[in-house]
SEMARZA-101613 format. One line per field, with one value per residue (C-alpha): y, z, x; residue number from 1; chain. Coordinates in steps of 0.5 Angstrom, whole numbers. Layout:
BEGIN
c2 = [Y_...]
c3 = [Z_...]
c1 = [X_...]
pos = [NUM_...]
unit = [A_...]
END
This chain:
BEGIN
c2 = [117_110_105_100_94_87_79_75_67_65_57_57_51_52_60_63_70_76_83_88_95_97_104_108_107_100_99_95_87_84_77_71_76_75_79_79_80_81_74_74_76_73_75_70_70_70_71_76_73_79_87_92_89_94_94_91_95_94_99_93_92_91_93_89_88_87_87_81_80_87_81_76_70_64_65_67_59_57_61_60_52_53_56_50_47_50_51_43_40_45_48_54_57_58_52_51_56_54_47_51_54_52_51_56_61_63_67_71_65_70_66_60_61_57_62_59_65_64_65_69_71_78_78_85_83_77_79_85_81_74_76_76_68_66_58_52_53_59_57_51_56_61_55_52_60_62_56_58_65_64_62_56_55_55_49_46_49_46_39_41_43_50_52_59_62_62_65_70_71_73_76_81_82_84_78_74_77_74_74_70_66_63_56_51_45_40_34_29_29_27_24_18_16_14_14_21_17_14_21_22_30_31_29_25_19_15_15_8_2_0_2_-3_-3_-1_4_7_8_11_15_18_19_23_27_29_32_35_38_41_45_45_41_34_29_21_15_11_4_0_-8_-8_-8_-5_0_7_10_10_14_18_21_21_26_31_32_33_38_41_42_46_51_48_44_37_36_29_26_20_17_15_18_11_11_18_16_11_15_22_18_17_24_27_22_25_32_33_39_42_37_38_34_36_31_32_27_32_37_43_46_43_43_51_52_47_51_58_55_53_60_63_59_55_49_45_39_37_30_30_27_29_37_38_39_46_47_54_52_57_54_48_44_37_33_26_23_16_10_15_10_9_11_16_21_23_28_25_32_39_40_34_33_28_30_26_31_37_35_35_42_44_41_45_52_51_48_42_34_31_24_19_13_5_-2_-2_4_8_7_14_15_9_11_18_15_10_16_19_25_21_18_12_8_1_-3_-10_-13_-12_-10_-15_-20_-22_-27_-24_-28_-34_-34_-39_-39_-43_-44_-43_-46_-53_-51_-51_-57_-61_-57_-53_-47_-43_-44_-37_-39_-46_-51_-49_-42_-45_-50_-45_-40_-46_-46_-39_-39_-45_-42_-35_-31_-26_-27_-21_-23_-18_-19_-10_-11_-10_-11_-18_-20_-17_-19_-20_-24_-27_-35_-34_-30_-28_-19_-17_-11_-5_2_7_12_9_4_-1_-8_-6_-10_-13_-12_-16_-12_-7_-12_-8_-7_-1_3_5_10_14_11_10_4_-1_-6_-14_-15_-20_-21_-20_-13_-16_-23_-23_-30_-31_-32_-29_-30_-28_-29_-27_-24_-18_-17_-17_-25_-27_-24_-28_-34_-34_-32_-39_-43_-40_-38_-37_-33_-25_-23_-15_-13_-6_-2_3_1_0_6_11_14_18_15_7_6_8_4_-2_-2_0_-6_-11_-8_-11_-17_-17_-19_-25_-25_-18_-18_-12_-9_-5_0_-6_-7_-2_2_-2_-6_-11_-16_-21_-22_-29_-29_-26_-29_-26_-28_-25_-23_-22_-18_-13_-16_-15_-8_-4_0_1_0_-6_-9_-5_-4_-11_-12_-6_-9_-16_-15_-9_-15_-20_-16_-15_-22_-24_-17_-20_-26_-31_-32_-30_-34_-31_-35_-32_-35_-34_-35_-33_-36_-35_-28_-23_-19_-24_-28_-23_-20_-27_-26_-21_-18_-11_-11_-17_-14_-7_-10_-12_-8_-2_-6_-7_1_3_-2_0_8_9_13_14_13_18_24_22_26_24_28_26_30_29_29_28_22_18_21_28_26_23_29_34_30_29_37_38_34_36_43_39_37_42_47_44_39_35_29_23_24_17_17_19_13_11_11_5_7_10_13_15_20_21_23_21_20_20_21_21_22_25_21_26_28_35_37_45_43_38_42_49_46_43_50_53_48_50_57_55_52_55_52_45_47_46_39_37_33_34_29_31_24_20_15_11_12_10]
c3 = [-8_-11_-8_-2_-5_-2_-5_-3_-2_-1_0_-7_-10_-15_-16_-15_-11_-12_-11_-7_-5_3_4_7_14_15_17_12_14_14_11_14_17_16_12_9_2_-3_-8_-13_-9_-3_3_5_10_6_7_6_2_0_3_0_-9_-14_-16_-22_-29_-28_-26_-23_-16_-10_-3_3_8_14_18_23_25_27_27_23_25_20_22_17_16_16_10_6_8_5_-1_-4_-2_-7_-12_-12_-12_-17_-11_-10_-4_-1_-1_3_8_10_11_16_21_26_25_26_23_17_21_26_32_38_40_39_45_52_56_63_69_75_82_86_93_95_100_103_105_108_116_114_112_116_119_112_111_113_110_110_102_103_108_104_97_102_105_97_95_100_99_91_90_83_83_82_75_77_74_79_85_82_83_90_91_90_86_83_87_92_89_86_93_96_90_92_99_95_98_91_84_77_71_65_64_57_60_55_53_54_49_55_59_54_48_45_50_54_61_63_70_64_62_67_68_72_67_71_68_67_61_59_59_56_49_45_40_34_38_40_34_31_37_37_29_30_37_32_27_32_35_28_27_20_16_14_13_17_14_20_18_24_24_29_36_35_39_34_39_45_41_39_45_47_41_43_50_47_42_48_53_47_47_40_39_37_31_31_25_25_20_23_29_32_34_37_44_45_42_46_53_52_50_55_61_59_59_62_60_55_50_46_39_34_30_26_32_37_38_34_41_43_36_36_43_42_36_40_46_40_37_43_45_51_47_46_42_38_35_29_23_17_18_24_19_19_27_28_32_33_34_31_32_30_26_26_22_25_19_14_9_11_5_10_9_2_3_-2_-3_-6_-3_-5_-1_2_9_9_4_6_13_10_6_13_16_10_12_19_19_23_23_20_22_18_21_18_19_12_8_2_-5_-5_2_1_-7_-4_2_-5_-8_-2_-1_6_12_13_20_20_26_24_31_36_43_48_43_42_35_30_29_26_19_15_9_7_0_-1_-7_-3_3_-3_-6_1_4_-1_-4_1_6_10_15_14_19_20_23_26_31_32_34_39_42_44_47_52_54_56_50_45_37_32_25_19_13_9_7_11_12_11_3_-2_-7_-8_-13_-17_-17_-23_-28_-25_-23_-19_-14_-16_-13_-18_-16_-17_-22_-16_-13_-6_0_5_12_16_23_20_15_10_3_2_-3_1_-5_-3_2_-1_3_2_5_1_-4_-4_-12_-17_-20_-27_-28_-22_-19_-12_-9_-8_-6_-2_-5_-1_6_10_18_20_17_20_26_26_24_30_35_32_32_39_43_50_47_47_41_38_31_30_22_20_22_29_31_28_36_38_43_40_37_44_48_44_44_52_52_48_52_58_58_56_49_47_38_35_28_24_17_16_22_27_23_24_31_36_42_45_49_49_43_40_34_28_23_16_12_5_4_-2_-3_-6_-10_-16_-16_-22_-19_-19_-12_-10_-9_-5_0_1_3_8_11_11_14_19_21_22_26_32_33_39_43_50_52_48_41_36_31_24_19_12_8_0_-7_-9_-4_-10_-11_-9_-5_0_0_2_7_11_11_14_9_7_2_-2_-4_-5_-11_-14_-13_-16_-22_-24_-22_-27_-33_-32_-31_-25_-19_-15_-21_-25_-24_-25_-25_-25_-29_-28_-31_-29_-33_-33_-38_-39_-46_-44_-40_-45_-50_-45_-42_-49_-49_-43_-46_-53_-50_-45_-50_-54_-48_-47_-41_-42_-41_-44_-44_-44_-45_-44_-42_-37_-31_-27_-23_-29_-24_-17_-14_-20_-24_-30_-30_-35_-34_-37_-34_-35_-33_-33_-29_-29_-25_-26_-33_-32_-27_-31_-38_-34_-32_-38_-41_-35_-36_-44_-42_-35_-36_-34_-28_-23_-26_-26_-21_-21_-17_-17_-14_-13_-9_-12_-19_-20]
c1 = [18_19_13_14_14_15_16_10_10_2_-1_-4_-1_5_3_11_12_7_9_4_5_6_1_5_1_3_10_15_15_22_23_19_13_6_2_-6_-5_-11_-12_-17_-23_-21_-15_-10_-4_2_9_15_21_23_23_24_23_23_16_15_12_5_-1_-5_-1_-5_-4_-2_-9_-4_2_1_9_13_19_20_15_19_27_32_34_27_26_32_31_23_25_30_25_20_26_28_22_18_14_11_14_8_7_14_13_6_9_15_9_6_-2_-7_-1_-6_-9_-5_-4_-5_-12_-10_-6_-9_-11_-14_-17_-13_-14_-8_-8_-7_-2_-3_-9_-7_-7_-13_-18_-17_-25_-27_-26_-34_-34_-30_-29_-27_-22_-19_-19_-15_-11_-9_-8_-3_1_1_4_4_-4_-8_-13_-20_-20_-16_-20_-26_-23_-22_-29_-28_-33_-33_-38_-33_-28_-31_-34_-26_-25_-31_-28_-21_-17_-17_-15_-17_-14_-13_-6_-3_-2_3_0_6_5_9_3_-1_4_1_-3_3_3_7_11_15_18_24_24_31_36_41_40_46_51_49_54_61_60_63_69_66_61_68_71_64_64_71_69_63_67_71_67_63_68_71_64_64_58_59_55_56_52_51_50_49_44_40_40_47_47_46_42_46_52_46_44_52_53_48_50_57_54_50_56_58_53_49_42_40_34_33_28_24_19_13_9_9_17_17_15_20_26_24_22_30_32_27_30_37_36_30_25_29_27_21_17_13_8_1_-1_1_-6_-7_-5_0_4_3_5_12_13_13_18_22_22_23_30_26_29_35_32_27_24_19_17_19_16_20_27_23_24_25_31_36_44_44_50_47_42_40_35_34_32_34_32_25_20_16_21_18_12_7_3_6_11_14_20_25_25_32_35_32_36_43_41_39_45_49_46_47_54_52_54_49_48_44_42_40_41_39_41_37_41_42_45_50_52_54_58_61_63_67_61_58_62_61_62_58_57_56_56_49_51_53_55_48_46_42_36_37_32_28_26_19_18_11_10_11_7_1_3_2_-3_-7_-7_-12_-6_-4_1_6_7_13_11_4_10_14_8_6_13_13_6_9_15_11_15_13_12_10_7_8_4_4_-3_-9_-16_-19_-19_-16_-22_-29_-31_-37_-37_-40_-38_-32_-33_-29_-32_-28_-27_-33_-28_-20_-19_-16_-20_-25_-22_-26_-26_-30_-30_-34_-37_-36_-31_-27_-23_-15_-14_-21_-24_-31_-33_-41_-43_-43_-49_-53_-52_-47_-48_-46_-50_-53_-51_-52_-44_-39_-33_-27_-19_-13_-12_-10_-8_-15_-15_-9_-10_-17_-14_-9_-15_-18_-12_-9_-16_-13_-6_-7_-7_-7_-7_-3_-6_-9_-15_-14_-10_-14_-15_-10_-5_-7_0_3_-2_-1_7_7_2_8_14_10_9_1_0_3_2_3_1_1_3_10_9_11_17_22_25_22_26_22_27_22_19_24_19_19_14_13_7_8_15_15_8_11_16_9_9_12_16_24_25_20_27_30_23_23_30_29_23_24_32_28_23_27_31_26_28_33_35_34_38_34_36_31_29_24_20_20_14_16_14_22_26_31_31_37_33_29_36_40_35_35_42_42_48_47_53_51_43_46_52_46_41_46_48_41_40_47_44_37_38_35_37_41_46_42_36_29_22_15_10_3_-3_-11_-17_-24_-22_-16_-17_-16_-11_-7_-8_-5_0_3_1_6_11_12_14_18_22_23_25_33_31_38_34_31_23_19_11_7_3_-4_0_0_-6_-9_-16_-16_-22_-25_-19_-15_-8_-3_5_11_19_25_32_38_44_41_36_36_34_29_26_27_24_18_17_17_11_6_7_6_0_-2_-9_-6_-1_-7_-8_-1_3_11_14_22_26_20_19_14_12_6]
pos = [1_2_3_4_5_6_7_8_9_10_11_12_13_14_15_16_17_18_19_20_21_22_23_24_25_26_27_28_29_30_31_32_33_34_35_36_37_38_39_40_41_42_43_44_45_46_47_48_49_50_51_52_53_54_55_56_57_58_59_60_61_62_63_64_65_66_67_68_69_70_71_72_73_74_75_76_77_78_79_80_81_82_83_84_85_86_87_88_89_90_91_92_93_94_95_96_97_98_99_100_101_102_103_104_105_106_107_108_109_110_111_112_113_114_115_116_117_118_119_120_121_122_123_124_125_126_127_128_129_130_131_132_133_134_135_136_137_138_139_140_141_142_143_144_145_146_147_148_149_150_151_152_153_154_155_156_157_158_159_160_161_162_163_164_165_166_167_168_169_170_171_172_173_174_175_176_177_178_179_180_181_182_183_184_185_186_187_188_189_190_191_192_193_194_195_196_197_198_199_200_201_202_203_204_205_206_207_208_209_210_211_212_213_214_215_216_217_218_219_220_221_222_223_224_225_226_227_228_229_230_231_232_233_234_235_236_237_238_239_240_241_242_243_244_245_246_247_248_249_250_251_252_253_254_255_256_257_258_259_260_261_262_263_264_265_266_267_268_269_270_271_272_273_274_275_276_277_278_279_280_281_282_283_284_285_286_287_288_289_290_291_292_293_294_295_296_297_298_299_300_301_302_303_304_305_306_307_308_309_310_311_312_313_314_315_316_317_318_319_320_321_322_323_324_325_326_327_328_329_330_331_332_333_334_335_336_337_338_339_340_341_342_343_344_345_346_347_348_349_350_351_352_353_354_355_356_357_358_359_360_361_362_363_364_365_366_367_368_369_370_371_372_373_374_375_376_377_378_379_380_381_382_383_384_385_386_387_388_389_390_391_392_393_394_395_396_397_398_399_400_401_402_403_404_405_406_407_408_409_410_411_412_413_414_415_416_417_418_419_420_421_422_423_424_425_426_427_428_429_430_431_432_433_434_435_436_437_438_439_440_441_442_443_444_445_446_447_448_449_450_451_452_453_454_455_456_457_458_459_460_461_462_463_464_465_466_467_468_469_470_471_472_473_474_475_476_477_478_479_480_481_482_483_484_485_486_487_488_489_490_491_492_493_494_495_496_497_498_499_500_501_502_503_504_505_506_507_508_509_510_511_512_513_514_515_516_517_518_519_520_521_522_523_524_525_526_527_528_529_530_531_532_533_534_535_536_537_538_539_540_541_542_543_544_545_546_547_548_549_550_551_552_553_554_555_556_557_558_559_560_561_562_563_564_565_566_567_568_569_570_571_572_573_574_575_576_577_578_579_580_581_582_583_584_585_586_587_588_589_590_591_592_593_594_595_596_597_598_599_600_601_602_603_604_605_606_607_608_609_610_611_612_613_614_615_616_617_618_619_620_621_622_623_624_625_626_627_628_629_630_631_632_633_634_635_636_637_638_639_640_641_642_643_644_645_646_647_648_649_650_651_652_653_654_655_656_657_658_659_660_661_662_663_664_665_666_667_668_669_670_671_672_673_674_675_676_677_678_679_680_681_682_683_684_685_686_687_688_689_690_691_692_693_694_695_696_697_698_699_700_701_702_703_704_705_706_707_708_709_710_711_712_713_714_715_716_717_718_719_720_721_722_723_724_725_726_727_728_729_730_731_732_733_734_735_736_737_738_739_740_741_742_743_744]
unit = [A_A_A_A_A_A_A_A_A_A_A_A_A_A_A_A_A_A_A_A_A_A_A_A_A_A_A_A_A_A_A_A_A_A_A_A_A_A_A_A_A_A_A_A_A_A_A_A_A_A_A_A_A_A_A_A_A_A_A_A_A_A_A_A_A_A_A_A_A_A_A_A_A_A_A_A_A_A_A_A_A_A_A_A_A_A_A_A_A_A_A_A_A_A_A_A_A_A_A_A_A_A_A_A_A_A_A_A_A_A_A_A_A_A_A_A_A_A_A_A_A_A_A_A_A_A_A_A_A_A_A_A_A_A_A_A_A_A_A_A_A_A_A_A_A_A_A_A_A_A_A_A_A_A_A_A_A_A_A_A_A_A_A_A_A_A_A_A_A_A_A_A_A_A_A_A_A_A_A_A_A_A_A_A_A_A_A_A_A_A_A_A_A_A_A_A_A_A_A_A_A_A_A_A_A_A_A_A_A_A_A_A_A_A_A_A_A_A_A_A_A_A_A_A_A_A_A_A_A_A_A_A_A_A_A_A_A_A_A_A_A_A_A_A_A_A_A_A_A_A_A_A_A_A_A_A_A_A_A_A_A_A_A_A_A_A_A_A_A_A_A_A_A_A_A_A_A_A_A_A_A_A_A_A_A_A_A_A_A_A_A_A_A_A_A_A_A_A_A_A_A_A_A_A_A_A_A_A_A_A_A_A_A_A_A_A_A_A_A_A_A_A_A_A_A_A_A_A_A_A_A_A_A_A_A_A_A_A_A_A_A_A_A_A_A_A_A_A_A_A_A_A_A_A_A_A_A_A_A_A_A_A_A_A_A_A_A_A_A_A_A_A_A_A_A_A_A_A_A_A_A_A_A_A_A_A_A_A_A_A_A_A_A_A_A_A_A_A_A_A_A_A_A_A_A_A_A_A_A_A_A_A_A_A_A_A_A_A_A_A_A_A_A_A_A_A_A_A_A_A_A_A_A_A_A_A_A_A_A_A_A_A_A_A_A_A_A_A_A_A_A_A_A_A_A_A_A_A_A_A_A_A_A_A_A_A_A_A_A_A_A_A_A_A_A_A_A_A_A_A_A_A_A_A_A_A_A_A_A_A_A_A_A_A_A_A_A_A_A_A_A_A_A_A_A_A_A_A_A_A_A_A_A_A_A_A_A_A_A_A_A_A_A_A_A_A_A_A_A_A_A_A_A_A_A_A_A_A_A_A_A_A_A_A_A_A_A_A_A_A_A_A_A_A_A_A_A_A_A_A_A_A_A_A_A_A_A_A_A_A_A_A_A_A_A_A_A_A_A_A_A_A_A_A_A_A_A_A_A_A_A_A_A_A_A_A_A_A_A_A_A_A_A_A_A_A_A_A_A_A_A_A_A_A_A_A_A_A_A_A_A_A_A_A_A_A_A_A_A_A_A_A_A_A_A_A_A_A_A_A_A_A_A_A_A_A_A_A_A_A_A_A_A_A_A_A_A_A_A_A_A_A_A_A_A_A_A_A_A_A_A_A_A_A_A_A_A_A_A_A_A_A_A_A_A_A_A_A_A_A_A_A_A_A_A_A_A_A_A_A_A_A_A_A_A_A_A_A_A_A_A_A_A_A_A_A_A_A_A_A_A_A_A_A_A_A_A_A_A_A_A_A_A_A_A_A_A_A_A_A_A_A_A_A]
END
């Protein structure tokens, strides 16, 4: 009899599908189960790609340790889902399977189940062994027991004075039983930190007001493919405070009356809460989220009600397109230009666009959505192969933000070249503290100084790890690397020439956030970055914070800037608007535009108009000028000019290859190495490099890249395979980053 073989994909990076053998004492497992398969000297869980395979022509198959699934653990859907994934972005599909499971699914889940012992009255006793009730906590345990057939936790008995004793007491005496419960952790009592009386639970919250006409005629548009049933792609492009996220939720009903489910996509954690608490007051319990901020629990038993069907819509980050749901009518993905979408660890995949794709397995409308629409988005609806709605208008006929450039350069000519924040901005911050209003200042770079020098011979501290300067944070008086996270504190002397004085030059949040206290000392100031949020629930705490009235001045690096609606923020200041102008990458442009026009935007939505002030060093370039105007139409006829001219996407394909080594040279020798092969194997592209890359160390390795710029990605992909199955020495140490985001 031929021998019972399976396809296996495990969480080994860029290691391919393995065949084992099935002894005939286990069962065969399907497609998407679990198994514990044999790896070198180890066991790993790994999972079915494909049963039964044909076994291969070698002597040296191994067998399946284990069956952990009798179904399939990863639905159908999921696995093909994953394993594009794996295929577009030269992943292994282990990779992309892992990313498709709940934690602590390596191992077989059943213990990460809560099992919680629960107390419940045995009613047949009740009127027999009244007598047997001798102390008042016996009696209250009774009293609280009776009135919950289903059982109480001993946990909460406890909190009522009930200690175990007493139970364990009634359970002698054959009135109480004992037994263990699986209880559902529920991310809403705990989501972020946030207040769980905010969650409205009972679903009948109203509709919303009128919709205006342009969200009448995106609305009917959208009914319409809804009602159709068929896949189709929708860019929604709205400024903001235009109301995308009323029609949002109008259209998940419609496709919840229809019998199908909702996948709603966000880019960061921090816009989750606000964006469920509108869903979860809408439809009530049947809506659930799933984000790495969420607890290990809590992810595994959300998942797991996901799976079993209990749920009609779920919101996530950029894993949560691998929602095991089932029906899926409808797929939004909410700032669809935003970078967080792009995973920047194998898999390496554009959430986005593995929404779209889910969106075509399931059949479902896929509805992205952006004041500031990614290039690749807006080329496809160019091109015919997106809808396009817009919305140009906020609701309620309120103005966009009024926005003032202010030319730096003069502000140091007047005042010196240590000037952080303009006059202009300083006023207008004051107004605003006098009249009760709130401000936000954006500045995308953290810590206190961006460089510590020597007076002397001018050293700079660098990172002994990355080839990056160390930056100063002055609330844990230290500096510290953002790349490795090495961090020591300020010598007293120069490491080079031994001079005593060292200097701080350039500034982060922690500096304007201080320099704003000093200037404001009774103003109520918060700071929002990586290194104030770091506790789970800050984010939460801080935004439900501003949306009561109790900060004043909200500094902050781009996690401020985007999704947020605070009525009576009128202020937007930016410092550094052009901070990323200086990055050698394709996109700096387009990442400043979107930031810029996202922050500006945060200005005004009440009934106060709002103003911003935007500090810059190019007032003149495209980007920043067409941010300040708020138009959208005339940075992307730019922007795609120089993309066309320049050759870079979304006008053609692009892929990064990065090797590591233990020096630049090593580096630079394989790199050429990989892609020589590369070249030779019918890419279908131009190749260009290999060179240092931009940050040529980082954690102790060395790194060299090349790129090829195609129209075929199959055969960039399929001739970057063959190179590293030529030199399978270098697969462990080389990074291929299919449609990247950033290219250094």
């Amino acid at each position: 009899m031929a021998a019972r073989c399976v396809s296996v994909g495990v969480p080994v990076p860029g290691l391919g599908r393995l065949t084992y053998r099935v002894p005939e004492a286990l069962p065969l497992p399907v497609r998407g189960a679990r198994v514990t398969v044999p790896l070198g000297t180890r066991a790993v869980t790994g999972c079915v790609i494909e049963a039964p395979v044909a076994p291969p022509d070698t002597n040296t198959l191994r067998d399946i340790i284990e069956v952990i699934d009798t179904d399939a653990f990863l639905p159908e859907t999921v696995v093909a889902l994953a394993l594009w994934v794996a295929e577009y972005y030269a992943a292994g599909p282990g990779d992309a399977l892992l990313n498709a499971m709940p934690p602590k699914a390596r191992t077989g889940d059943a213990s990460a189940f809560r099992r919680v012992p629960v107390a419940v009255w045995k009613a047949e006793a009740l009127v027999l062994r009244k007598t047997a009730l001798k102390g008042d906590k016996q009696r209250v345990a009774a009293e609280l027991l009776q009135r919950t057939p289903e059982g109480v936790p001993l946990s909460a008995l406890r909190r009522e004075g009930v200690s175990l004793a007493t139970v364990r007491s009634l359970e002698r005496a054959g009135l109480v039983a004992i037994h263990d419960e699986i209880v559902e952790r529920d991310p809403f009592e705990t989501v972020g930190g946030t207040d769980r009386t905010q969650w409205s639970l009972d679903g009948t919250t109203p509709q919303g007001r009128e919709l205006t006409p342009e969200q009448a005629h995106a609305s009917r548009h959208l009914e319409d493919a809804v009602i159709a049933g068929l896949f189709k792609t929708i860019l929604l492009q709205g400024v903001t405070g235009s109301g995308k996220t009323e029609l949002y939720l109008r259209l998940a009903d419609l496709v919840l009356r229809r019998g199908r489910r909702v996948l709603v996509l966000v880019p960061e954690i921090a816009l989750t809460p606000a964006l469920a608490g509108l869903f979860r007051a809408r439809f009530g319990r049947r809506v659930t989220i799933q984000h790495s901020g969420l607890s290990d629990g809590e992810r595994h038993d959300q998942w797991h009600r996901i799976r079993r069907g209990e749920v009609d819509v779920v919101i996530g980050t950029r894993s949560a397109v691998f929602a095991p749901l089932d029906r899926v009518g409808l797929v939004i993905v909410d700032e669809e230009h935003d970078h967080a979408y792009k995973q920047e660890e194998a898999p390496r995949y554009q959430g986005r666009d593995v929404a779209v794709v889910r969106g075509r397995m399931e059949g479902a409308v896929v509805l992205l959505g952006s004041a500031t629409p990614s290039l690749e988005s807006a080329a496809n609806a160019a091109a015919g192969r997106y809808d396009h709605l817009t919305l140009t208008q906020r609701v309620w006929n309120k103005p966009l933000a009024e926005v003032r450039l202010v030319d730096m350069r003069k502000e140091f000519t007047a005042h010196g070249a240590d000037v952080m924040i303009s006059q202009p901005l300083w006023e207008a911050l004051e107004l605003r503290l006098s009249r009760g209003e709130q401000s936000m200042i954006l500045l995308n770079r953290r810590g206190f100084a961006t460089v510590v020098f020597c007076r002397q011979c001018a050293a700079t501290m660098e990172c002994p790890h990355c080839s990056v300067t160390l930056t100063y944070h002055r609330t844990a008086r230290k500096v510290r690397c953002h790349y490795c996270n090495y961090a020591s504190v300020i010598p007293k002397a120069c490491g080079t020439c031994g001079g005593e004085f060292l200097e701080q030059s350039g500034f982060g949040t922690e500096r304007v956030e201080a320099d704003v206290r000093a200037r404001f000392p009774g103003a109520r100031v918060v700071r929002v970055d990586r290194d104030t949020i770091r506790r789970r629930g800050a984010i939460a705490k801080v935004l439900t914070a501003v949306a009561r009235g109790d900060v004043d001045i909200l500094v902050g690096t781009q996690m401020i800037a985007k999704g947020h609606d605070f009525p009576s923020v009128t202020l937007v200041g930016v410092v550094s608007a052009d901070v990323g102008l200086g990055v050698a990458d394709f996109r700096a442009a387009e990442r400043t535009f979107q930031l810029l026009t996202q922050v500006v935007g945060r200005a005004g939505r009440g009934d106060i108009p709002g103003e911003a002030i935007v500090q810059t060093l190019y007032p003149d370039h495209y980007s920043v000028k067409a941010a300040a105007a708020q138009d959208y139409a005339a940075f992307y006829a730019q922007e795609i000019d120089f993309r066309t001219r320049m050759r870079y996407p979304p006008t053609i394909g692009l892929v990064n290859v990065v090797v590591r080594g233990p020096s630049l040279g090593k580096a630079l020798d394989d790199a050429n190495a990989l892609a020589a092969v590369t070249r030779h194997a019918g890419a279908r592209a131009r190749l260009l490099g290999p060179a240092p890359a931009p940050l040529s160390k980082i954690k102790d390795e060395y790194r060299a890249q090349f790129f090829l710029k195609g129209v075929h990605r199959r055969a960039m992909r399929d001739a970057i395979e063959h190179a590293l199955t030529q030199r399978p020495e270098l697969r462990r140490r080389t990074v291929v980053d299919v449609d990247p985001y950033s290219t250094s």
